[in-house]
C-alpha positions in Angstrom: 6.0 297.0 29.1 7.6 293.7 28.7 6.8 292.6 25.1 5.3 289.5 23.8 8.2 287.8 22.1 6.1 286.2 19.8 4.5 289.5 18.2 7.7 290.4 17.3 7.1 287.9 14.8 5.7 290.1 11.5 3.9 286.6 10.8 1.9 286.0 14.1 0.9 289.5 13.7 -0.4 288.6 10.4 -2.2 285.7 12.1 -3.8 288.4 14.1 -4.7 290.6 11.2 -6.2 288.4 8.9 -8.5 286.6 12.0 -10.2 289.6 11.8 -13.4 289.5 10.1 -14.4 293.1 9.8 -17.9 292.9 8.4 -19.4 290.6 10.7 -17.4 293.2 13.8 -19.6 296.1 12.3 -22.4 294.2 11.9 -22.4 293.0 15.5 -21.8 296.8 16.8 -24.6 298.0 15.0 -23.3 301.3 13.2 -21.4 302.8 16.0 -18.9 301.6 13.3 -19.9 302.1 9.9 -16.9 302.4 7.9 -14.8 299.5 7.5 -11.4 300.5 6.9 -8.8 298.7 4.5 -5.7 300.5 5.6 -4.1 302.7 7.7 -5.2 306.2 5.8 -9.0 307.4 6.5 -11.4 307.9 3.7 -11.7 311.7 2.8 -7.8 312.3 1.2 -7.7 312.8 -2.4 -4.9 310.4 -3.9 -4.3 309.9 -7.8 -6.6 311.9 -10.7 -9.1 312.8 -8.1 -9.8 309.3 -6.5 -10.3 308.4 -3.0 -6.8 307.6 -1.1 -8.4 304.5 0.3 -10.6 303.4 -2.7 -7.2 303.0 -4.7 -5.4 300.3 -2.6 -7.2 297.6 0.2 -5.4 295.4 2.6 -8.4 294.4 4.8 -8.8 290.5 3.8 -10.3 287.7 6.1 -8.7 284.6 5.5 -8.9 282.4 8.6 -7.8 279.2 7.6 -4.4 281.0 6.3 -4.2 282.9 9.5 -4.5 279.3 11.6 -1.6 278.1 8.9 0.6 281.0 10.2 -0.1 280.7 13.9 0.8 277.1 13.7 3.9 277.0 12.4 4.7 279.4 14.9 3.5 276.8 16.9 0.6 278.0 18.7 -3.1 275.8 18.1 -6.3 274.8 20.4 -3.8 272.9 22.3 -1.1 275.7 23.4 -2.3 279.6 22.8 -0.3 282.8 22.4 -1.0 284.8 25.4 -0.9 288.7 26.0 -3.3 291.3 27.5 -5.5 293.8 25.3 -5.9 296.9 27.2 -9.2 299.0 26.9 -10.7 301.9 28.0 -14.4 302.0 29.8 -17.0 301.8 27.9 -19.5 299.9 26.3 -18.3 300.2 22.7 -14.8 299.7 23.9 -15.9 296.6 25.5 -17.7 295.4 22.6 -14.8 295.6 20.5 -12.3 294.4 22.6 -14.6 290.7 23.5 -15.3 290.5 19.6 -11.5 290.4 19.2 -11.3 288.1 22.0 -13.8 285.8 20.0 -12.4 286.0 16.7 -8.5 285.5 17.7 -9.2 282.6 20.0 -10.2 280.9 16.3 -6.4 280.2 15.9 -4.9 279.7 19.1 -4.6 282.8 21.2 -5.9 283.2 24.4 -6.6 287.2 25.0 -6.9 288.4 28.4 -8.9 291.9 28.3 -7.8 294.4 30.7 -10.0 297.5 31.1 -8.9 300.8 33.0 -10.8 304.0 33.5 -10.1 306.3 30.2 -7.7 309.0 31.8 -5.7 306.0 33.6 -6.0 304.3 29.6 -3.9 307.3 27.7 -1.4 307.7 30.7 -0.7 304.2 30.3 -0.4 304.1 26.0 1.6 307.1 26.6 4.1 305.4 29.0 4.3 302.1 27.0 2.2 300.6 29.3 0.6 297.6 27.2 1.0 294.5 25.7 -1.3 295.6 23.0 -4.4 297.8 22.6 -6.6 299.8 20.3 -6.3 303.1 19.4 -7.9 306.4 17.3 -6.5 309.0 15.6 -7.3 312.2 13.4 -5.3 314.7 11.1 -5.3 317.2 8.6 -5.4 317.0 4.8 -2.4 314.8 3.6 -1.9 311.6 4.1 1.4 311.5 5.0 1.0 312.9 8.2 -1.0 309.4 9.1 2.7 307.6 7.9 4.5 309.7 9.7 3.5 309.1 13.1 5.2 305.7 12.7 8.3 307.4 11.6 11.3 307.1 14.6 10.6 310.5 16.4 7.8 310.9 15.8 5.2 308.1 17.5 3.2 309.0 20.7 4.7 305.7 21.6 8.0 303.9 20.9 6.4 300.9 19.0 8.3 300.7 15.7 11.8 301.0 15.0 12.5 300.5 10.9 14.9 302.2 8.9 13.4 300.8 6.3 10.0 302.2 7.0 11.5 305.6 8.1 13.5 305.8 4.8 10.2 305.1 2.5 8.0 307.8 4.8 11.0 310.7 4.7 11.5 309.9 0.6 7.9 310.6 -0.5 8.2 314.0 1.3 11.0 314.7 -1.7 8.7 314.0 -5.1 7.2 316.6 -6.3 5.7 314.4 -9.4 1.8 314.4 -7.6 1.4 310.7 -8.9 4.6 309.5 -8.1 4.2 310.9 -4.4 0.9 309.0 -3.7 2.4 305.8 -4.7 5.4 306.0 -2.8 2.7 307.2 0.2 0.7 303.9 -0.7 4.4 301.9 -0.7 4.9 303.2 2.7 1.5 302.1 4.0 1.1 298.9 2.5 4.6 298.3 4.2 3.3 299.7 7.2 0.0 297.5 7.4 0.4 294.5 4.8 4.1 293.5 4.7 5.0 294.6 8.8 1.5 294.8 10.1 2.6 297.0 12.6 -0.7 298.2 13.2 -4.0 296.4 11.9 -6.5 299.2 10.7 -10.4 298.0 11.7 -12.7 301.0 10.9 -13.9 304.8 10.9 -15.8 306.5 12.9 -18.3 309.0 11.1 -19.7 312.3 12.4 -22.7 312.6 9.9 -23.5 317.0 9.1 -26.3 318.5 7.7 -25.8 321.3 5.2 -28.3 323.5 3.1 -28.4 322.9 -0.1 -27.8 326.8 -0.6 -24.3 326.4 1.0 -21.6 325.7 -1.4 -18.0 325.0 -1.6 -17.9 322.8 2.2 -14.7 321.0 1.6 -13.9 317.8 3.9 -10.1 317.8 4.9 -9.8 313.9 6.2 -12.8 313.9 8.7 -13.1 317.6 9.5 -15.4 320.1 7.3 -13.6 322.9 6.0 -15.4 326.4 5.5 -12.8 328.8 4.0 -14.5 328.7 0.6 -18.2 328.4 1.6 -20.7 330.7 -0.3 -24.4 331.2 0.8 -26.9 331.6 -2.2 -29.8 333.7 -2.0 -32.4 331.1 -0.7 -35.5 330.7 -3.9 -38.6 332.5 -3.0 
């Protein structure tokens, strides 16, 4: 829809970024939550010599007094706030996120009016463009890369980003074959993506906890998803 000029500032959406304080949001929603996340990428991807992708780089800081610094020199304070709807689907966690957000971005002048729409109406409308800004989930397979992608001109559900730059850095990595040298230029990508851009501001996972005997082996997680291609079932003891 008609876009907040100011947003297009990679600055204010800093501001908005690092106003966030994600501990105290899971805290206040009480596990429905219960991952923060530091970037863009999910836990569950291996990235260099076995580690976690996202134990390897972090861009989730709170700074609020640096975040105020930013807003006003943009010119926005207590005493004239950046305006622009959040859009949210119905329900309560939905609604709990979107007024905690509310709360924590009015802190440096910006006054967030929350629109909420009945969850069929809410996709139609991210689909279309329809928003000023808004939250929003998504899952994929077993590489990170296809996360980065979906930023990528072409390929986003929604026309938000247009970077050459960012398209460039995305379409390279798919080139090196070097595994090492392909998760950094991954984690290049995404800290441009998140820290440099702030495009989008990652806030945390949700987790689908499984139970699994202990006599079934070789369960592999791809991202979020439990893989079973390689299971075994040992005889169970007597």
């Amino acid at each position: 829809k008609a876009q907040v000029e100011a947003l297009k500032d990679e600055n204010v959406r800093k501001a908005l970024a690092l106003a966030i304080d994600k501990d105290t949001m899971l805290n206040i929603l009480g596990g429905k939550a219960n991952v923060r996340l530091d970037g863009y990428i999910p836990y569950g991807f291996e990235g260099v010599d076995g580690n976690d992708f996202r134990d390897e780089k972090s861009y989730g800081e709170f700074n609020l007094e640096e975040a105020k610094s930013l807003m006003e020199a943009a010119g926005y304070n207590e005493n004239n706030y950046l305006k622009f709807e959040y859009l949210y689907s119905n329900s309560q966690f939905h609604a709990d996120v979107a007024q905690i957000l509310q709360q924590m971005w009015q802190n440096v002048g910006i006054d967030c009016e929350l629109t909420v729409v009945e969850s069929g109406v809410f996709y139609d409308q991210i689909d279309n463009g329809d928003f000023e800004i808004c939250r929003y989930g998504y899952s994929a397979g077993d590489d990170p890369s296809q996360y980065l992608s979906l930023w990528t001109t072409g390929q986003q559900i929604v026309a938000a980003v247009d970077d050459p730059a960012y398209d460039k850095m995305v379409d390279e990595a798919g080139y090196l074959v070097d595994h090492t040298e392909y998760m950094n230029a991954l984690h290049a990508a995404e800290r441009y993506l998140v820290q440099e851009m702030v495009y989008v501001i990652p806030l945390f996972n949700y987790n689908t906890p499984c139970l699994l005997k202990t006599n079934v082996k070789g369960v592999q997680m791809w991202g979020l998803n439990p893989f079973f291609g390689s299971v075994t079932v040992e005889a169970a003891a007597e």
